[in-house]
VOZAFI-511880 format. One record per residue: x, y, z of N, C-alpha, C in turn; residue number from 1; residue in three letters. Coordinates in pm, whole numbers. Example, Ala and Ser with C-alpha at 12.3 -4.5 7.8 and 13.67 -1.06 7.14 Angstrom:
VOZAFI-511880
<pt n_X="1319" n_Y="-569" n_Z="780" ca_X="1230" ca_Y="-450" ca_Z="780" c_X="1320" c_Y="-330" c_Z="780" nr="1" rest="ALA"/>
<pt n_X="1285" n_Y="-225" n_Z="708" ca_X="1367" ca_Y="-106" ca_Z="714" c_X="1290" c_Y="3" c_Z="787" nr="2" rest="SER"/>
//
This chain:
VOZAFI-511880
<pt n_X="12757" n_Y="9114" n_Z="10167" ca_X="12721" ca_Y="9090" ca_Z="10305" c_X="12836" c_Y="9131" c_Z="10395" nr="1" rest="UNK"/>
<pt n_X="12823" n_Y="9181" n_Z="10487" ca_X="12913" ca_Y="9271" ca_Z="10575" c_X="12900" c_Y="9169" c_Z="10697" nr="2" rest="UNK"/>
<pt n_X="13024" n_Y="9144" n_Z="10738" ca_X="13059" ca_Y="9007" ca_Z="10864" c_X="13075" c_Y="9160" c_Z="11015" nr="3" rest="UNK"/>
<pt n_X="12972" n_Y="9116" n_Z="11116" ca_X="13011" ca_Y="9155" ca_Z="11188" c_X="13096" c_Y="9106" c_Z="11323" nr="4" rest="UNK"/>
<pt n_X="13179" n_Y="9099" n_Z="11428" ca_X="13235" ca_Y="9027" ca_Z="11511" c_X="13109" c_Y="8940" c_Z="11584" nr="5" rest="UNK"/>
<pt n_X="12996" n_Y="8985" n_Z="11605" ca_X="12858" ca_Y="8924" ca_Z="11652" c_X="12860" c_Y="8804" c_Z="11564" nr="6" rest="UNK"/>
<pt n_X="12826" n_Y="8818" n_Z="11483" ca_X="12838" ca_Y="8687" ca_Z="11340" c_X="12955" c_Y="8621" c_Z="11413" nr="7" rest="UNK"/>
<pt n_X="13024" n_Y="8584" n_Z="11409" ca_X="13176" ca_Y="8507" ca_Z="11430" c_X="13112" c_Y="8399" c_Z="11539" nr="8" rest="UNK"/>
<pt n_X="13121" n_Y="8280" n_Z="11490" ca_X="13113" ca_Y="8161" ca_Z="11599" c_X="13206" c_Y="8062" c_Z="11596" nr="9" rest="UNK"/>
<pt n_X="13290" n_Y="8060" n_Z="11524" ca_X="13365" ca_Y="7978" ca_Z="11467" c_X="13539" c_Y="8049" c_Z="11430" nr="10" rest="UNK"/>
<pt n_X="13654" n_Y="7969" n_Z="11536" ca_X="13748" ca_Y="8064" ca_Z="11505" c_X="13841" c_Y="7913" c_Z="11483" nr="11" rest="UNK"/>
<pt n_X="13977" n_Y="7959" n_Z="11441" ca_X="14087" ca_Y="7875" ca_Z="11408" c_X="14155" c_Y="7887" c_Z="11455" nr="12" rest="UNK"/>
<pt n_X="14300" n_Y="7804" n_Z="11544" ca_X="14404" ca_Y="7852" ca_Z="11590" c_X="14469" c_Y="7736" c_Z="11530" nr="13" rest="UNK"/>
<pt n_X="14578" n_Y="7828" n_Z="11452" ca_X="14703" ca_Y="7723" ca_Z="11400" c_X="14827" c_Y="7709" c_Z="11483" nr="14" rest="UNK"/>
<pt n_X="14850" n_Y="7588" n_Z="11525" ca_X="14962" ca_Y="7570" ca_Z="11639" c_X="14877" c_Y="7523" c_Z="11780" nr="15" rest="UNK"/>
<pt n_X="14938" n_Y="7444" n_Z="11823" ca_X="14833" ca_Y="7371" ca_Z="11938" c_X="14937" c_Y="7354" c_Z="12046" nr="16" rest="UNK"/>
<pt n_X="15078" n_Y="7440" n_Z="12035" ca_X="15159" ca_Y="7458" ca_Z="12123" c_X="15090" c_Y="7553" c_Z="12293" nr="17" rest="UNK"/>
<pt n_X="15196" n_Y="7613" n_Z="12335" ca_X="15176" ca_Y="7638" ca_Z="12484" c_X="15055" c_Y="7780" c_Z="12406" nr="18" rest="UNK"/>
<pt n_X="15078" n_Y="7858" n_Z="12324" ca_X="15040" ca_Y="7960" ca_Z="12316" c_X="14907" c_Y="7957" c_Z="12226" nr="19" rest="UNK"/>
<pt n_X="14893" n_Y="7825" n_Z="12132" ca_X="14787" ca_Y="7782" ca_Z="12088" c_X="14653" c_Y="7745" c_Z="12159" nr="20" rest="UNK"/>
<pt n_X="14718" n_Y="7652" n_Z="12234" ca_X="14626" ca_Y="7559" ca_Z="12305" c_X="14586" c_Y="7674" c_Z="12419" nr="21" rest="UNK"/>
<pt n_X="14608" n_Y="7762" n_Z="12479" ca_X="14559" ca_Y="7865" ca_Z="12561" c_X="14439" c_Y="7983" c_Z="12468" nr="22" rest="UNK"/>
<pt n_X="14509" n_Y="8005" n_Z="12358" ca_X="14425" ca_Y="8092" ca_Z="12294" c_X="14291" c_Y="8000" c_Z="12267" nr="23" rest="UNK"/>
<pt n_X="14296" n_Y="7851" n_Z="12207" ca_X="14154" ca_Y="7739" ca_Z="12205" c_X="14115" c_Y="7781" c_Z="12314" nr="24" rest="UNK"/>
<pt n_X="14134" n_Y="7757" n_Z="12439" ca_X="14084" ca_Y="7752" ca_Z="12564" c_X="14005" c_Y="7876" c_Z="12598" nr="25" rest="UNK"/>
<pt n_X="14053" n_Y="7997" n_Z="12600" ca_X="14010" ca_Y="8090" ca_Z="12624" c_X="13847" c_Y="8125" c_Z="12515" nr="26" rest="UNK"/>
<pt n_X="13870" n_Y="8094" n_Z="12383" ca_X="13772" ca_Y="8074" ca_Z="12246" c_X="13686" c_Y="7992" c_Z="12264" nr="27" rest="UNK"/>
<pt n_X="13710" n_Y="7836" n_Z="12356" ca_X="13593" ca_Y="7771" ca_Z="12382" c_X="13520" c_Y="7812" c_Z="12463" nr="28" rest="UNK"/>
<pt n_X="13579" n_Y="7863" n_Z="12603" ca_X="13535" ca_Y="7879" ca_Z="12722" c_X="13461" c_Y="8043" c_Z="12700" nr="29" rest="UNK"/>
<pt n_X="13473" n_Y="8097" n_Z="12621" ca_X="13338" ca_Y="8187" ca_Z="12550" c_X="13254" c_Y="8153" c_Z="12524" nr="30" rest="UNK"/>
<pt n_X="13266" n_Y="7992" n_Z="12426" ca_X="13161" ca_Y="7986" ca_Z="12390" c_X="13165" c_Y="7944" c_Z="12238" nr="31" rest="UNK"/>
<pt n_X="13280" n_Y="7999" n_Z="12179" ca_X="13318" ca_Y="7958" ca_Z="12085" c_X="13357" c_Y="7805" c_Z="12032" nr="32" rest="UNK"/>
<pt n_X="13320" n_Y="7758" n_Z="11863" ca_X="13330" ca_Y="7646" ca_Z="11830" c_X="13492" c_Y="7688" c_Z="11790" nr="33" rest="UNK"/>
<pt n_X="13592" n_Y="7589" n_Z="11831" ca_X="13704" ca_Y="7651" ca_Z="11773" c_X="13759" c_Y="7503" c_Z="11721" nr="34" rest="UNK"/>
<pt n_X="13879" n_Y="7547" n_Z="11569" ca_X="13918" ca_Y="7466" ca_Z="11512" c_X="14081" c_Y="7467" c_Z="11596" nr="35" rest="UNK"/>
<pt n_X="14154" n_Y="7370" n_Z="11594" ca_X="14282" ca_Y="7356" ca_Z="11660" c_X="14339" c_Y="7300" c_Z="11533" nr="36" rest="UNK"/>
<pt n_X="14446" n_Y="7324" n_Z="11509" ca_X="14493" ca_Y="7296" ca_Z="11389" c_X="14623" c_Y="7272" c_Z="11425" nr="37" rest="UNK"/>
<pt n_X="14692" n_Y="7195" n_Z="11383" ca_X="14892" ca_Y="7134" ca_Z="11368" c_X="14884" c_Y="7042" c_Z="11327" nr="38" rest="UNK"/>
<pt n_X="15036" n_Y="6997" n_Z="11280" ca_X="15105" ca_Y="6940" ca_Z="11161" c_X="15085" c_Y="6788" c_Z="11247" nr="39" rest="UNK"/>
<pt n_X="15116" n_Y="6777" n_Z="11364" ca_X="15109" ca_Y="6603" ca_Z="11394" c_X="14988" c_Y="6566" c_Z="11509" nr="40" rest="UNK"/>
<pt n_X="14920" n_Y="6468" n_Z="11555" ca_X="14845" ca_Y="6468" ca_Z="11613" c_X="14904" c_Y="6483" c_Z="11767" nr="41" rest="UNK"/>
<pt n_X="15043" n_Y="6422" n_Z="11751" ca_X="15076" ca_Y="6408" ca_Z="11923" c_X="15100" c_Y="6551" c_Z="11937" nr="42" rest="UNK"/>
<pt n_X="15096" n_Y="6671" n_Z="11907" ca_X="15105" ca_Y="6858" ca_Z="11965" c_X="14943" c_Y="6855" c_Z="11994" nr="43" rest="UNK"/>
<pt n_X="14843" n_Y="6767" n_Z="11916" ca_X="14720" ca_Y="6840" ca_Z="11925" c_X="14682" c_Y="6683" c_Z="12079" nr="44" rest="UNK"/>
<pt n_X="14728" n_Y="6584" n_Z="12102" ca_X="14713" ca_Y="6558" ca_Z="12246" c_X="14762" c_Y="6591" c_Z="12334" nr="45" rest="UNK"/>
<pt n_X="14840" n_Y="6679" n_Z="12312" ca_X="14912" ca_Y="6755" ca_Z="12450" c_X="14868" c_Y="6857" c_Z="12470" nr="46" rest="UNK"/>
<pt n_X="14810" n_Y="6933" n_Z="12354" ca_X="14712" ca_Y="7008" ca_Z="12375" c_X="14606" c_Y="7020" c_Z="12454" nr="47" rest="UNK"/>
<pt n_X="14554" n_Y="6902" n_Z="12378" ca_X="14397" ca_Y="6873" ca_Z="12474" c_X="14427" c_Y="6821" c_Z="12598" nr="48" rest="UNK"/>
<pt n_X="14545" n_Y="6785" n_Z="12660" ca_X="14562" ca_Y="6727" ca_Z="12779" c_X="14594" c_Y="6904" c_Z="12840" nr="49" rest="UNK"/>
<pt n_X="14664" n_Y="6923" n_Z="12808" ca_X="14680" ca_Y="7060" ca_Z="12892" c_X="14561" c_Y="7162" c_Z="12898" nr="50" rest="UNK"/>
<pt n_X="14463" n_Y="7191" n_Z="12813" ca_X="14334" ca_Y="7244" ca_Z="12784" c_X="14248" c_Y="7175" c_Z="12935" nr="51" rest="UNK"/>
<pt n_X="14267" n_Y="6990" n_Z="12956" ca_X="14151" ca_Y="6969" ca_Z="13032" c_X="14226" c_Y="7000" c_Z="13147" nr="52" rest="UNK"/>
<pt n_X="14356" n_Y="6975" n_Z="13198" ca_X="14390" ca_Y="6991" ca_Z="13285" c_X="14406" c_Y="7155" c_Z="13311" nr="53" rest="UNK"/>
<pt n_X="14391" n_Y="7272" n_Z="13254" ca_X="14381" ca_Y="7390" ca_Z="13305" c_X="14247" c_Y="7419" c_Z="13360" nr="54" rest="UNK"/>
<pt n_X="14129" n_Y="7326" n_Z="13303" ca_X="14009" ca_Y="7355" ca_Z="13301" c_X="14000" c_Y="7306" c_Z="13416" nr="55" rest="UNK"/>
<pt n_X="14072" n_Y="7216" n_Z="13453" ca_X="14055" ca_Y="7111" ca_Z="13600" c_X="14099" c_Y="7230" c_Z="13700" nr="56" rest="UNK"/>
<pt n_X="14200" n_Y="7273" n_Z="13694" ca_X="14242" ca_Y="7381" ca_Z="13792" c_X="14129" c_Y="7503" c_Z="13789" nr="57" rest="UNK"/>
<pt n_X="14064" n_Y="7584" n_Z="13690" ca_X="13925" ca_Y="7632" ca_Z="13681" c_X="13824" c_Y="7588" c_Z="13806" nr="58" rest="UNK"/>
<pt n_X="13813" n_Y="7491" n_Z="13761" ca_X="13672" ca_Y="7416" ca_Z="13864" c_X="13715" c_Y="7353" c_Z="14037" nr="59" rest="UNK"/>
<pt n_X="13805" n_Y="7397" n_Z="14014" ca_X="13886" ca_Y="7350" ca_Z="14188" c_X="13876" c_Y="7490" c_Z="14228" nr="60" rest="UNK"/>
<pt n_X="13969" n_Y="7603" n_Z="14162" ca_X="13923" ca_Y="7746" ca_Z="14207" c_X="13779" c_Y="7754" c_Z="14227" nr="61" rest="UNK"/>
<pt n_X="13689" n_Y="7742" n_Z="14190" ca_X="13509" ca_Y="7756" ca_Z="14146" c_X="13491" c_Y="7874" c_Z="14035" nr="62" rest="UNK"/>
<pt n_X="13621" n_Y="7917" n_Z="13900" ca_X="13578" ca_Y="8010" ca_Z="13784" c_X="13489" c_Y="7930" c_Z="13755" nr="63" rest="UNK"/>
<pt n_X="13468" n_Y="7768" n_Z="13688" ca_X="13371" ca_Y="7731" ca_Z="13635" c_X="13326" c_Y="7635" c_Z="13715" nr="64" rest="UNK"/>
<pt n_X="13182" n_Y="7581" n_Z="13669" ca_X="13113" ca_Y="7466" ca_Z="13718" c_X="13172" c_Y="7332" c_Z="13664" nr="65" rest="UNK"/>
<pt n_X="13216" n_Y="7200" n_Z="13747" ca_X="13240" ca_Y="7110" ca_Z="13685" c_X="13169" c_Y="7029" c_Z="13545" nr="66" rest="UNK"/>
<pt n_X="13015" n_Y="7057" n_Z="13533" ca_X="12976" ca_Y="7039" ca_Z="13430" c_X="13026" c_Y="7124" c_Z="13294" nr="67" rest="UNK"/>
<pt n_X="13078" n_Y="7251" n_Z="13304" ca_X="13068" ca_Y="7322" ca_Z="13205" c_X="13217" c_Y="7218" c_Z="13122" nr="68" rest="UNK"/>
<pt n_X="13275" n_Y="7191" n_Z="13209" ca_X="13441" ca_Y="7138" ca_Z="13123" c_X="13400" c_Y="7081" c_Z="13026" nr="69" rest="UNK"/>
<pt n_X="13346" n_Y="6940" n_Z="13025" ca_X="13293" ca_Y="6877" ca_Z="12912" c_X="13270" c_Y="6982" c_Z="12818" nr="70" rest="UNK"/>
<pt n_X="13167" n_Y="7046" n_Z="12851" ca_X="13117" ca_Y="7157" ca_Z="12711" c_X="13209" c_Y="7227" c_Z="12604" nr="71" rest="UNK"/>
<pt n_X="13272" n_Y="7280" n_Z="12729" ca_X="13430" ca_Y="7322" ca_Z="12665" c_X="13478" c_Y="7264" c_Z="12584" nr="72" rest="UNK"/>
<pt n_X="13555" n_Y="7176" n_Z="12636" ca_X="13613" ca_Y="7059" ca_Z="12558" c_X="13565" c_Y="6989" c_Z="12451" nr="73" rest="UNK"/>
<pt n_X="13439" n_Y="6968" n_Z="12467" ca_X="13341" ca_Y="6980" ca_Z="12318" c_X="13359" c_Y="7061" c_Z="12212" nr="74" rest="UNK"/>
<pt n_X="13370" n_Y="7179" n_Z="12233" ca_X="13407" ca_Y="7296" ca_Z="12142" c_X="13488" c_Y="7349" c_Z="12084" nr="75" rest="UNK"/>
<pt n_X="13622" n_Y="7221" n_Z="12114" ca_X="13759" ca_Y="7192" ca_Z="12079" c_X="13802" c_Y="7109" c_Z="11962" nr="76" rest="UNK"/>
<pt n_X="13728" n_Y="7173" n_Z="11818" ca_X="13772" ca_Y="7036" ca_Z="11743" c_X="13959" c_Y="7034" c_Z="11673" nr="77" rest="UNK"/>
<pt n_X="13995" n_Y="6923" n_Z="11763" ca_X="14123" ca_Y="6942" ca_Z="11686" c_X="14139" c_Y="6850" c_Z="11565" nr="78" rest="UNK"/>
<pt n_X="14247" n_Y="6893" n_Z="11487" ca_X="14303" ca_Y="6825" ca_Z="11352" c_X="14384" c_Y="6842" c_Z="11287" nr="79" rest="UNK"/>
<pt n_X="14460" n_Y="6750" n_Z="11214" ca_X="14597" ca_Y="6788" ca_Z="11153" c_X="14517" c_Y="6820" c_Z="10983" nr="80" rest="UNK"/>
<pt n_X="14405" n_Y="6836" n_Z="10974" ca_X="14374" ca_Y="6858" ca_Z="10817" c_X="14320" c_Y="7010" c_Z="10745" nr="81" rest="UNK"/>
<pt n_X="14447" n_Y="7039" n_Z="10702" ca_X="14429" ca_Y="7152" ca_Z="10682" c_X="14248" c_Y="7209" c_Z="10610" nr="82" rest="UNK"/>
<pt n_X="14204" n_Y="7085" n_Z="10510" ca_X="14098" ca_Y="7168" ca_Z="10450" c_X="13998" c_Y="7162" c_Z="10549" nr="83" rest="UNK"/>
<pt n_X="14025" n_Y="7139" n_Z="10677" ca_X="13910" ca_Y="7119" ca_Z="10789" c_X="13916" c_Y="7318" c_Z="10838" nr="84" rest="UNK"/>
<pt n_X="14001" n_Y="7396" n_Z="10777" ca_X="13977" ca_Y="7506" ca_Z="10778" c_X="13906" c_Y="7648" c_Z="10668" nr="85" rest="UNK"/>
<pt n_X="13880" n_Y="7513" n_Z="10617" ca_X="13791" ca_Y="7611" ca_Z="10493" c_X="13651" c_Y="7695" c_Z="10528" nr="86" rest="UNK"/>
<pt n_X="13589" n_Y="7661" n_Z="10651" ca_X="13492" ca_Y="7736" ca_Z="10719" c_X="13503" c_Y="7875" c_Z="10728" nr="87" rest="UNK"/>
<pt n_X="13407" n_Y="7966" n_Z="10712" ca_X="13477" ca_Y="8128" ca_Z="10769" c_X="13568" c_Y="8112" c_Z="10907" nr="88" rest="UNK"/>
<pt n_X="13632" n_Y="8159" n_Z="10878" ca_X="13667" ca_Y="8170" ca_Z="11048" c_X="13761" c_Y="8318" c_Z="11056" nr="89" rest="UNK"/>
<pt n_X="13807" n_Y="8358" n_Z="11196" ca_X="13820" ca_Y="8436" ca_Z="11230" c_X="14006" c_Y="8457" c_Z="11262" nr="90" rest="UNK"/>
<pt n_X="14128" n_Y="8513" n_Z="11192" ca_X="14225" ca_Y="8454" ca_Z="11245" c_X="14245" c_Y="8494" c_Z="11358" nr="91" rest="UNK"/>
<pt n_X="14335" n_Y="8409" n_Z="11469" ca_X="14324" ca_Y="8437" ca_Z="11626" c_X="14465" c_Y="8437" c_Z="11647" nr="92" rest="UNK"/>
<pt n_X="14598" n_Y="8367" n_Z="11572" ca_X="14739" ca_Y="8362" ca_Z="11590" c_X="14774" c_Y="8407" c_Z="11450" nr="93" rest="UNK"/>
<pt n_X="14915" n_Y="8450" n_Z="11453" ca_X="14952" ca_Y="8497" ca_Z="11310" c_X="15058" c_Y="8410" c_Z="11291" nr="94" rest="UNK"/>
<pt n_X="15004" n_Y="8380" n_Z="11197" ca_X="15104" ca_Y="8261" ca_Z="11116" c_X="15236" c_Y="8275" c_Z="11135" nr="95" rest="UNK"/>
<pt n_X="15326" n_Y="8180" n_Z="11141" ca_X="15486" ca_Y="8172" ca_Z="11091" c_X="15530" c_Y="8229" c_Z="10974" nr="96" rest="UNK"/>
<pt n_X="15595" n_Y="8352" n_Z="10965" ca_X="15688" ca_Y="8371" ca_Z="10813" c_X="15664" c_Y="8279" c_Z="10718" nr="97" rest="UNK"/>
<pt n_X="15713" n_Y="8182" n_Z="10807" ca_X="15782" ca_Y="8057" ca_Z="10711" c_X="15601" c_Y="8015" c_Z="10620" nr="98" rest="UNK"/>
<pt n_X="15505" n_Y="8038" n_Z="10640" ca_X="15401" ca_Y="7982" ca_Z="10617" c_X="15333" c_Y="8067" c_Z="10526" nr="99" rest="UNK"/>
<pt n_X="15374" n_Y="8223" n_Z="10533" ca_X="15325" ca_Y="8296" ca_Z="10406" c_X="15393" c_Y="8299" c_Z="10284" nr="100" rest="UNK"/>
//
């Protein structure tokens, strides 16, 4: 079976830092179900705090509708467990050295 980018609904970002948590954002706000992935939970709430609060600045400009945030943010599953990435997914950051 041949995966085309159409197929892809489901992506991963490892690291939920400044450069993580933007790449989620951009992956939900497609449309995409995205996995957020890091080592402790407090990177993946600062995450999601910075995710709603960019989305907040979004809907004050008028890019999105205030209903859509929720949705978004829905589509944000974060977690520190790695086998929560065993799904196909798509890679979106390239790993640390240190990690291959």
């Amino acid at each position: 079976m041949k995966m085309t980018t159409d197929a892809i609904r489901t992506v991963a970002v490892l690291g939920a830092g400044t450069m993580g948590n933007g790449i989620a954002h951009v992956f939900a706000r497609c449309g995409y179900t995205v996995i957020l992935r890091d080592v402790e939970e407090s990177f993946l709430d600062r995450a999601r705090d910075s995710i709603a609060k960019n989305l907040d600045r979004e809907v004050k400009k008028g890019k999105i509708a205030e209903g859509d945030k929720a949705k978004i943010i829905s589509r944000v599953h974060a977690t520190t467990d790695l086998s929560q990435l065993r799904a196909p997914i798509s890679p979106s950051k390239r790993c640390p050295n240190a990690w291959t």
